[in-house]
C-alpha positions in Angstrom: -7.8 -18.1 -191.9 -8.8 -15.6 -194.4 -12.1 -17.8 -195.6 -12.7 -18.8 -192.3 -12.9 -15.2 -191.2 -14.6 -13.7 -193.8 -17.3 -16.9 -193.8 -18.4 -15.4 -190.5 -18.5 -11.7 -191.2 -15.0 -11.0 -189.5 -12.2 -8.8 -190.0 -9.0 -11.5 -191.4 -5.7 -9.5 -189.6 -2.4 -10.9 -191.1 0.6 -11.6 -188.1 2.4 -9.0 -186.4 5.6 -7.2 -188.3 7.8 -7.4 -184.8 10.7 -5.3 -186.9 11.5 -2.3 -184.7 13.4 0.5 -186.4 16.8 1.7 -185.6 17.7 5.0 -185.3 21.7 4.2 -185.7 21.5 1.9 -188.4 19.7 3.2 -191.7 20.7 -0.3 -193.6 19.1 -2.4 -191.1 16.0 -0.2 -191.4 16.1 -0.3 -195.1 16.2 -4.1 -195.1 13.8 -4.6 -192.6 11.0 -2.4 -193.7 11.1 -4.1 -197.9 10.6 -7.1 -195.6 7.9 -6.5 -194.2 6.8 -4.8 -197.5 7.1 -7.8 -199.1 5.4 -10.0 -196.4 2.5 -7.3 -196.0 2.2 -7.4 -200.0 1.6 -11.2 -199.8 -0.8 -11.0 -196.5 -2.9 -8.2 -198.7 -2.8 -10.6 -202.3 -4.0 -13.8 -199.8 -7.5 -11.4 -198.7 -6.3 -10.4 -195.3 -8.4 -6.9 -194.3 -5.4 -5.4 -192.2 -2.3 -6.2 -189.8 -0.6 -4.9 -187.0 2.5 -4.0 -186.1 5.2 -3.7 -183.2 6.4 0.2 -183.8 4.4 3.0 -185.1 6.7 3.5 -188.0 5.4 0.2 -189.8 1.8 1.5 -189.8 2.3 3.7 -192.8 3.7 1.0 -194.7 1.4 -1.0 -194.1 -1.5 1.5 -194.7 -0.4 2.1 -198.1 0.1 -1.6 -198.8 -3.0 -2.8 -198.0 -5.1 0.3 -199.2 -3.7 -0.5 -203.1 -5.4 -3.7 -203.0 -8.9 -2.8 -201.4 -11.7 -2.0 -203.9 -12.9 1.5 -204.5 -14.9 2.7 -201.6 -14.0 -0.5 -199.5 -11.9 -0.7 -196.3 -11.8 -4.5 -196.2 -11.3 -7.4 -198.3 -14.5 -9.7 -195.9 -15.9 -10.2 -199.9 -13.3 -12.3 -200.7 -14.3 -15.1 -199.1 -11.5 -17.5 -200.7 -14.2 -20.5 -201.9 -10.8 -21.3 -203.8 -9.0 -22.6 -201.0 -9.3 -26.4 -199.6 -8.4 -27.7 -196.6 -8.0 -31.2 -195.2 -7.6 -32.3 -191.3 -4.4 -34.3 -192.6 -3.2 -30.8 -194.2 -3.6 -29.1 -190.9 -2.0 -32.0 -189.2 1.5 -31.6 -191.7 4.3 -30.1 -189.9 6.4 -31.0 -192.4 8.5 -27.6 -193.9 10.0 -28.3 -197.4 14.0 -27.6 -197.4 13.2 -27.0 -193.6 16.9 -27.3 -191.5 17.9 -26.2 -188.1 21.4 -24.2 -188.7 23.9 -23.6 -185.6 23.0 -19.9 -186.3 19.6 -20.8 -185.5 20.4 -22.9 -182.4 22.8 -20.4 -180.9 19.7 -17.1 -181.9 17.1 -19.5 -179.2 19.6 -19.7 -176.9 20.6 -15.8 -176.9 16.8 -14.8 -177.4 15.4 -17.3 -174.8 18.5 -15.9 -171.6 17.7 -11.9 -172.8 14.2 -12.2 -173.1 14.3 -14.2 -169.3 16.2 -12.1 -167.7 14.1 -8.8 -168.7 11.3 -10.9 -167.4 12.9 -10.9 -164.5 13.5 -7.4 -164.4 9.1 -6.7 -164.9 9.6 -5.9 -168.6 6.9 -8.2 -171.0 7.7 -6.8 -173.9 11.5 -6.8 -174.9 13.4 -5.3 -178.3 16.1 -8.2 -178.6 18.0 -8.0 -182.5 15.5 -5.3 -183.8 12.8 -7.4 -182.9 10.2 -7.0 -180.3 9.7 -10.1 -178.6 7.3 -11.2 -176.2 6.8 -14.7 -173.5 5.9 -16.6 -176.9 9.4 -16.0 -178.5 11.2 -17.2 -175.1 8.7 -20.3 -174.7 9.8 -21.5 -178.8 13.4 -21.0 -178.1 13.5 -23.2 -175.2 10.6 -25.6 -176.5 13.0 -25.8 -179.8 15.9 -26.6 -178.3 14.9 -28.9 -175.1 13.3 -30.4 -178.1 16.2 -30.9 -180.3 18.1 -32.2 -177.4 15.4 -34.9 -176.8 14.6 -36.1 -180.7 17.1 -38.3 -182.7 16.7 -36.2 -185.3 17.7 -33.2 -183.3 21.0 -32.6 -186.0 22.3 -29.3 -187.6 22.2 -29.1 -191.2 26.2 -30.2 -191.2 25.3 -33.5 -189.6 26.0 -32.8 -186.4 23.9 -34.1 -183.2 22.2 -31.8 -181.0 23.4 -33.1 -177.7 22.9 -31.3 -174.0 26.7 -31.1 -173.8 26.9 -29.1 -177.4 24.2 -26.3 -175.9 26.0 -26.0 -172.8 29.0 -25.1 -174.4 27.3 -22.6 -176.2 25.7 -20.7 -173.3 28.8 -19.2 -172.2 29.7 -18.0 -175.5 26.7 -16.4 -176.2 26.3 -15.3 -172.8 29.9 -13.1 -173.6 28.5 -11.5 -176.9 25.2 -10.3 -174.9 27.7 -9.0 -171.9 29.4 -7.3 -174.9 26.6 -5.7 -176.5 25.0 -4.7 -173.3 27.7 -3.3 -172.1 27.4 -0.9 -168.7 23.4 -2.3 -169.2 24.8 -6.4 -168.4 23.0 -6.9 -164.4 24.9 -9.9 -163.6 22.5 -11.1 -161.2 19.5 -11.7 -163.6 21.3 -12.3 -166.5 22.5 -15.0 -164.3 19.3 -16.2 -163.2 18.2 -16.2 -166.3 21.0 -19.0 -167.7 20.2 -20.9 -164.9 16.4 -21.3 -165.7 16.7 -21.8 -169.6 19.4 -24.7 -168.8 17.0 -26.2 -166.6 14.5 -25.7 -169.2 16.2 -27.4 -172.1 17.6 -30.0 -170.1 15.3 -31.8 -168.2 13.6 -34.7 -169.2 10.4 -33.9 -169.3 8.7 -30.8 -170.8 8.1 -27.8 -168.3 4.8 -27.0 -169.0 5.6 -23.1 -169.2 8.9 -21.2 -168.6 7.6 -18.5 -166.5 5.7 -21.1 -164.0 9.4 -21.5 -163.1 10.3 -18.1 -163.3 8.1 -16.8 -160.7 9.7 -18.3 -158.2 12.5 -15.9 -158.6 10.9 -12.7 -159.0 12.1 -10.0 -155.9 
């Protein structure tokens, strides 16, 4: 991205930090923000000119980040222009992740991300903090596109072996469904949440692919 960017004359802008701080929890913000450190640190080494960010909290850190690296006098890295890197088709094409697993954690986070993030959709809210994240239509669309997806494929197993079937989501729906009525608390409206399970079961268990969630979804808006 960074040498096809800067080939052209254009500004190469690193992926959003989604991290949104909490003002309860000063471990979770410590953690969170050497993340993104970290991840902003690598983006600025790799030639990337700038990022952006979910809260305005992250911008200082990732002001100071990438202004270390720039060049005296220079508010941009477009001279790098990264001649070092290759790039096949087949390379593009490889979806392969080294050491790459799907974890029951992981499973059960779609399934709790995907039903929140749905039923604030409901609700006319685009842009939703779920787990410290902010998270948008493209986080509920991978969660259900993952699991539907895991369902389908024979090689839909957790990393202990175990088959991703239909029946094994549906059994954890209800379970997550309790820790969100938990953490909601006086918040939980039954009625979308509801909706919301509804839809993302039909999502991940039809046989084909819905095309987009929120096609569905609109159907049900008040």
């Amino acid at each position: 991205l960074v040498q096809t960017c800067h080939k052209r004359g254009a500004h190469a802008i690193g992926g959003m930090s989604a991290f949104i701080p909490s003002r309860r929890d000063a471990e979770v913000n410590r953690v969170a923000l050497a993340k993104v450190k970290e991840d902003k640190e690598r983006e600025a080494q790799d030639g990337f000119d700038g990022s952006w960010v979910a809260h305005p909290d992250l911008v200082p850190v990732c002001t100071d980040v990438f202004s270390k690296v720039f060049e005296e006098g220079k508010v941009n890295q477009i001279h790098r222009l990264r001649e070092d890197v290759q790039v096949t088709p087949e390379m593009m094409l490889d979806f392969k992740i080294p050491g790459g697993k799907i974890t029951e954690p992981g499973l059960r986070n779609n399934i709790s991300v995907g039903i929140q993030y749905i039923s604030a959709w409901l609700k006319g809210t685009g842009a939703v903090a779920i787990f410290n994240l902010m998270e948008d239509a493209a986080t509920a669309e991978i969660a259900r596109s993952q699991v539907w997806q895991w369902i389908q494929h024979s090689e839909g197993k957790l990393d202990d072996g175990r088959q991703i079937t239909l029946e094994m989501v549906q059994t954890m729906i209800p379970e997550e469904l309790a820790k969100i009525r938990e953490a909601y608390g006086k918040a939980y409206d039954e009625e979308k949440m509801n909706q919301a399970t509804d839809l993302f079961t039909s999502l991940v268990s039809g046989d084909n692919f819905e095309e987009f969630l929120t096609i569905r979804a609109y159907d049900q808006l008040d």
